[in-house]
N, C-alpha and C positions, 0 to 999 in steps of 0.2 A: 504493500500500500504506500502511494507516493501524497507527501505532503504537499499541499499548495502554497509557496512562497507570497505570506503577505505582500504586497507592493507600499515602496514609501513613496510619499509625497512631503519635499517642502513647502512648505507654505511661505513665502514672503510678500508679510503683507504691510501695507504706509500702517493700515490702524485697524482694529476690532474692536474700537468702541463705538457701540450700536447708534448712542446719544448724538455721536457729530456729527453722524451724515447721512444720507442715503447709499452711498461708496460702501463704508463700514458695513451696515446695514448686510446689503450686499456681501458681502468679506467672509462675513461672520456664516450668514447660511450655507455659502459654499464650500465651506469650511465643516458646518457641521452637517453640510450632505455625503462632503468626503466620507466623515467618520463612520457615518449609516451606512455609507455602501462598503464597508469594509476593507478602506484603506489605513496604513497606519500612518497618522499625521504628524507632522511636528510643524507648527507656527513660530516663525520670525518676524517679531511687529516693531514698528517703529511709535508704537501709540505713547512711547513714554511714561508709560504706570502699566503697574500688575494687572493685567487682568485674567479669568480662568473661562478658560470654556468646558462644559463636560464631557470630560475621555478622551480629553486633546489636551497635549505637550505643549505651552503657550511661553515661548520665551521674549519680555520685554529689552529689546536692543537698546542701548546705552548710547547717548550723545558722546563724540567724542568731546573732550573739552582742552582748551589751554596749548593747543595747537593754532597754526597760521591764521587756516580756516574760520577757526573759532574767531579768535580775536578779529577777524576781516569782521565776518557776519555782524558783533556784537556791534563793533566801531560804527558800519551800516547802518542799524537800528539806533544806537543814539542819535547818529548823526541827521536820521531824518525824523524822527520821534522830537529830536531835540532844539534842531534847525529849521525843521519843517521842508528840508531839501529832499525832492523824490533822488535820490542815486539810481534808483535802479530803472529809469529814463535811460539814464549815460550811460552805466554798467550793460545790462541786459542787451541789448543791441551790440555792445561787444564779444560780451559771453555769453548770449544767452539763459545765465540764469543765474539768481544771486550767491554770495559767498554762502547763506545758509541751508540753500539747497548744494552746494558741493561739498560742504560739513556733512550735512544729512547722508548724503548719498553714502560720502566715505564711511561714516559711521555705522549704517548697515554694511558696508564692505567687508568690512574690518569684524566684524562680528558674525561673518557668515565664515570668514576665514578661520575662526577660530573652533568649526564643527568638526568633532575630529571621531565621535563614535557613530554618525547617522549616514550612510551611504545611499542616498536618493535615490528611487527610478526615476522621479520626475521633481521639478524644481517649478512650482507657479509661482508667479510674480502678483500680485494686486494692488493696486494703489485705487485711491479715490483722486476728485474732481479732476484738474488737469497738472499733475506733478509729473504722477510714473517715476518717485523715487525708487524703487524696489527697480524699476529697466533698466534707470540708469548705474545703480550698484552692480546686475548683474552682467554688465561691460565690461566691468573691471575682473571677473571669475570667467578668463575663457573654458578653466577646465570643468562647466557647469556648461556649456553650451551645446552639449551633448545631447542633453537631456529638457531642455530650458523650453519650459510652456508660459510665452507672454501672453498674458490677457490684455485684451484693448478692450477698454468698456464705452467708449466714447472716443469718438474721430479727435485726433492730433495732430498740430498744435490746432490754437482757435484759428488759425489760417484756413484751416482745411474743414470748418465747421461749414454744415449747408445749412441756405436760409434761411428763417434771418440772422441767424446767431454771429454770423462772418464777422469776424473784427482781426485785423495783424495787430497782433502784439508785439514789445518790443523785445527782441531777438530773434522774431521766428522763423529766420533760416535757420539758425544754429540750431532751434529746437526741430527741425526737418531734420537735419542731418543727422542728430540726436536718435531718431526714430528711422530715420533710413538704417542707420547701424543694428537698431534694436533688430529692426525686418529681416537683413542679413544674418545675423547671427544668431538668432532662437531658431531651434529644431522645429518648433508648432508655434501656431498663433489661433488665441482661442475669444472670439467675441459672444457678446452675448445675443446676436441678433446677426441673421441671416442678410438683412438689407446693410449691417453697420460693415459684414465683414466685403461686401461688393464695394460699400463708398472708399473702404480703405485701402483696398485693391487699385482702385485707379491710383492713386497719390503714390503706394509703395509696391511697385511690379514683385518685389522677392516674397512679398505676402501668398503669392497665388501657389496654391497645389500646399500651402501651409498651413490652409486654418480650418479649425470644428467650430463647431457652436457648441456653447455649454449657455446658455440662458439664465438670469438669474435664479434662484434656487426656491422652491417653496419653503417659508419657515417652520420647519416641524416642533417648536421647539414649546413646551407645555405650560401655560401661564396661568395662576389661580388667582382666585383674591384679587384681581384687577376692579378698581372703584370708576364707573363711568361719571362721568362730570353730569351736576344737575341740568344743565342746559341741555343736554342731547335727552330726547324725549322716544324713545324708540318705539312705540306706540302709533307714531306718526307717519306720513308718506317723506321719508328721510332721501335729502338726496345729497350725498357728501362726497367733496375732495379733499382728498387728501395731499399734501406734497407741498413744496413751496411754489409758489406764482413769481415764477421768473420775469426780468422784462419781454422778452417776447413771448409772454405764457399772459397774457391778458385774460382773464376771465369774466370781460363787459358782455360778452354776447352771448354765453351762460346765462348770464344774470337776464339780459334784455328777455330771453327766454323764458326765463323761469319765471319773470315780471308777465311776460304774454300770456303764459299758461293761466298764473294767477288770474286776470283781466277776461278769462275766458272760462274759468271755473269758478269761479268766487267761493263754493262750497270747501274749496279747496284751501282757504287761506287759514282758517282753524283747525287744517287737519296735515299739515305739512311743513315741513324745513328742507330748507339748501344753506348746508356747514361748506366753509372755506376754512381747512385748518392747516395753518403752517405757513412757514413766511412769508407775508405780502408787502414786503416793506416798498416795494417800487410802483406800488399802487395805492397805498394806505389813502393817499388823499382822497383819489376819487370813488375809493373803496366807501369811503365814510357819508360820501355822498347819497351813494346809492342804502347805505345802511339806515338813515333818516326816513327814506322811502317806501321801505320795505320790511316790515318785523319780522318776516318768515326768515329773512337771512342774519344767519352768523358767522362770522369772524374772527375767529381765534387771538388772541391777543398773545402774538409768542409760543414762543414749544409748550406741544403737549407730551408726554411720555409714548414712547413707542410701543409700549403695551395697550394702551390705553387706545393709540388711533386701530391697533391692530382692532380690538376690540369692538371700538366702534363699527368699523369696515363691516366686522361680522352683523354687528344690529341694524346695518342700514338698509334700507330698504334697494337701494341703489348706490353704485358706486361708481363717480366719476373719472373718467383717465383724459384729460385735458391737453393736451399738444399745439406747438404752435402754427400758426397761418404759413405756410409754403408749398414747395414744389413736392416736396416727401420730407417724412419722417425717419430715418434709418434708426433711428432710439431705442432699443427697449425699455420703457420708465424701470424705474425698480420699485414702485409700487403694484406694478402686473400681478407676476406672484401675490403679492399680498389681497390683492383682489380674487384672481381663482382660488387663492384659499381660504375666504371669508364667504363663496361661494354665492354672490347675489348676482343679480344682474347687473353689466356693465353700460351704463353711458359713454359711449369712443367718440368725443369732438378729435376730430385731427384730419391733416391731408388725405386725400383719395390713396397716394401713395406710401403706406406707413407699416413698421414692423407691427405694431399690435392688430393692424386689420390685419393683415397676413396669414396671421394666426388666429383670430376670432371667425376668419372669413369672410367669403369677397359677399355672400349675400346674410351677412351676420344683419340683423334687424335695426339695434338699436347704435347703429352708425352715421354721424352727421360731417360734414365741413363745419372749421369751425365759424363761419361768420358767415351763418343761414338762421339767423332768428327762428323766421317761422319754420324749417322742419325740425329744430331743436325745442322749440314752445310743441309741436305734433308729438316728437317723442315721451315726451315729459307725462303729458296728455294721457298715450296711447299708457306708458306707465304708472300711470292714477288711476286710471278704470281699471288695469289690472289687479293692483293693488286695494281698491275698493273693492270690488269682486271677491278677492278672498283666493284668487287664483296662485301658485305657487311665485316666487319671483328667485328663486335658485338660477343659477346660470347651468352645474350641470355637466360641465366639459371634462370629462373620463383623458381624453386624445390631452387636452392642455394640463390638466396634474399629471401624468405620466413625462409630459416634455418637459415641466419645470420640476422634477423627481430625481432621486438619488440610481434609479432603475437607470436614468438614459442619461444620467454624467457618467456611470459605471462602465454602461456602453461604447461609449465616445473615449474613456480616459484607456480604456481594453483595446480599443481599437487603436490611440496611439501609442500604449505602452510595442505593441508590435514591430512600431517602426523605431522605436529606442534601441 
C-alpha cells in the first residue's frame, strides 16, 4: 500500500487580516480553502501582528529595520508628513516605487530566505489593492521560480486598468516592467476571473498558455453569536450592498430606481429598505442628499464588522453587486462569493460585458446596465411581488458553489502540480 504524498503550498501573503480589506478578505478564504482541500499550508504574511488561522502554520514576517532602506522610507515620511512635500511625485517616476515598498519587499525576502525545514510544491504569492509586494520579493528567490504560482487579482499597474478606472500613475513604466518580469519568471499565473486573465494577456504576451482560474473562495468559515445592528429590519423587502462605493462605482441610478419603484408602489414604502454599507466617502455629499428624501435608504456611517455584513447578506432579501459604467467589466468583486453563499437572489447593475454575468449567465433574469432607471425600478418591482407573494427568493446555483469551492481549486492546483 502506497502513501499519498501531502502537497505543500506556501503561502505569501501582503496581509490576512480580514478587517483591512477586501484583498485580505480574499487571502484569508483561499487560504482556508487550501487547508479543506487537503493541502499542507504554511503562511508568510506581511500583516505585521500575530494573527492565527485554524490548522494553518501563520508566520508574521518582521520589518526589517535600521538598514538604508529603513532610514530612506522613515526620512520620506517625515519629510512629507512634516513638510507637506509629496516626494514621491519626484521619487516614483524614477523608481517606481517608494523607499518603503523596497524595505517591504526586502523584508519579506529576507525572511522567506530564512525557511530552511518546508520544501514547497508550490509557492502562491497574494497581495491586496495594487502593491504585489509578495511579486516583487519573489524576484529576488530565483531558486522558487520553479515552482512560483503569481496571483493577479486585479489588472497592473492603474495604467492598464479599463474604463473608467485608467489613471498613469507616477512611475508606471517601471511598474510594467516590474510585472513584465513577474510574467516571465513564474511557472503559472493564477486570476481570479476568466475575463481578468484575457485583459492581462494583451498587456503581458509571456502570461499566455500560463494561467488557471482559481476564483475567489467561498467563506466556509462558522460564525455564532453575531449581533445584527437594530436598523437592519429583516422582516422587510431588504435590498443591500454591500462593499465600498468607489468613485467610478456611483450608486445614483440605484437609488433613482429604487426612488421609481417606490413612486410606483407606495404600499411599498413601509415595507422595504435599500442599505448602502461600507465606504462612501466620495459620494457622502450627494449621498446625504438623496438620504433627506428618502427614509427607506440607509447609509452606513463607517465599517461595519465582517461578520456582521456576512450576516446581513444572508437576511437580505436581495443582494446587490454594483459595477461601474463601461465597455466591460473583467473584475470579479470579492463580494461574489459572499453573495452565493448567503444564497438570495442577486441584483447585477454592470456592463453587458462582465465577469459576474458570465457566470450568473447571459439570460440570468435579474441583470440590468447600470444607468437604465426604469429597467432597474422593473426589476426591483418584479422582486417585491415576489417577495410579497411569499415565493422562495434563494438564488440556488449548485454549478456556482462548486466553482467558488475547495473541490475545483483542488482541481486546478492537481492539475498544475503536474506541470511542476
Amino acid at each position: 500500500m502506497y502513501l499519498i504524498k501531502q502537497k505543500k503550498v506556501l503561502v505569501v501573503a501582503e496581509s490576512i487580516d480580514v478587517e483591512d480589506s477586501s484583498g485580505s478578505k480574499a487571502n484569508v478564504a483561499l487560504i482556508l480553502s487550501l487547508r479543506e482541500a487537503g493541502f499542507d499550508v504554511l503562511v508568510y504574511h506581511y500583516t505585521r501582528k500575530a494573527i492565527n488561522l485554524e490548522g494553518v502554520n501563520c508566520v508574521a514576517i518582521k520589518e526589517k529595520k535600521f538598514n538604508l532602506l529603513f532610514l530612506l522610507s522613515r526620512a520620506q515620511r517625515k519629510i512629507q508628513h512634516g513638510l507637506k512635500i509629496n516626494l514621491a511625485k519626484r521619487l516614483e517616476p524614477l523608481l517606481g516605487f517608494s523607499f518603503t515598498f523596497f524595505n517591504d519587499t526586502a523584508s519579506i525576502a529576507e525572511a522567506l530566505k530564512q525557511i530552511k525545514d518546508y520544501s514547497p510544491d508550490i509557492v502562491l504569492t497574494l497581495s491586496k489593492g495594487a502593491s504585489y509586494r509578495p511579486h516583487y520579493a519573489l524576484l529576488k528567490l530565483p531558486e522558487l521560480h520553479d515552482r512560483w504560482l503569481a496571483y493577479f487579482h486585479d489588472p497592473y499597474p492603474f495604467h492598464y486598468y479599463p474604463d473608467p478606472y485608467q489613471w498613469s500613475e507616477p512611475g508606471y513604466h517601471k511598474k510594467i516592467e516590474f510585472f513584465k518580469e513577474v510574467s516571465e519568471k513564474c511557472l503559472k499565473a493564477a486570476f481570479p476571473s476568466l475575463l481578468l486573465k484575457e485583459w492581462m494577456e494583451k498587456f503581458y504576451p509571456a502570461l499566455k498558455n500560463k494561467g488557471i482560474i482559481i476564483p475567489h473562495q467561498l467563506d466556509q468559515a462558522g460564525r455564532k453569536g453575531v449581533r445584527i445592528p437594530e436598523f437592519f429590519h429583516a422582516e422587510k423587502f431588504t435590498l443591500l450592498h454591500a462593499g465600498n462605493l468607489l468613485k467610478q462605482r456611483p450608486p445614483f441610478t440605484l437609488i433613482r430606481g429604487y426612488k421609481k419603484f417606490l413612486d410606483q408602489t407606495p404600499e411599498a414604502r413601509k415595507k422595504s429598505q435599500l442599505f448602502l454599507i461600507g465606504n462612501a466617502s466620495y459620494h457622502i455629499d450627494e449621498l446625504k442628499k438623496y438620504n433627506k428624501n428618502i427614509d427607506q435608504l440607509y447609509i452606513s456611517k463607517g465599517y461595519i464588522n465582517y461578520d456582521v455584513v456576512l450576516e446581513m447578506q444572508k437576511l437580505a432579501s436581495v443582494n446587490i453587486i454594483l459595477e461601474s459604467e463601461a465597455s466591460q467589466s473583467p473584475f470579479l468583486p470579492g463580494k461574489f462569493p459572499h453573495c452565493i453563499r448567503a444564497n438570495r437572489i442577486i441584483l447585477h447593475l454592470a456592463p453587458e460585458k462582465s465577469e459576474v454575468r458570465r457566470l450568473l449567465g447571459r439570460d440570468y433574469e435579474f441583470w440590468s446596465e447600470i444607468n437604465d432607471v426604469d429597467k432597474i425600478a422593473g426589476l426591483i418591482t418584479l422582486l417585491y411581488k415576489r417577495w410579497r407573494s411569499g415565493q422562495e427568493m434563494t438564488l440556488n446555483r449548485s454549478d456556482l458553489e462548486f466553482y467558488l469551492s475547495k473541490d475545483f481549486l483542488k482541481q486546478e492546483l492537481d492539475r498544475t502540480l503536474q506541470e511542476v
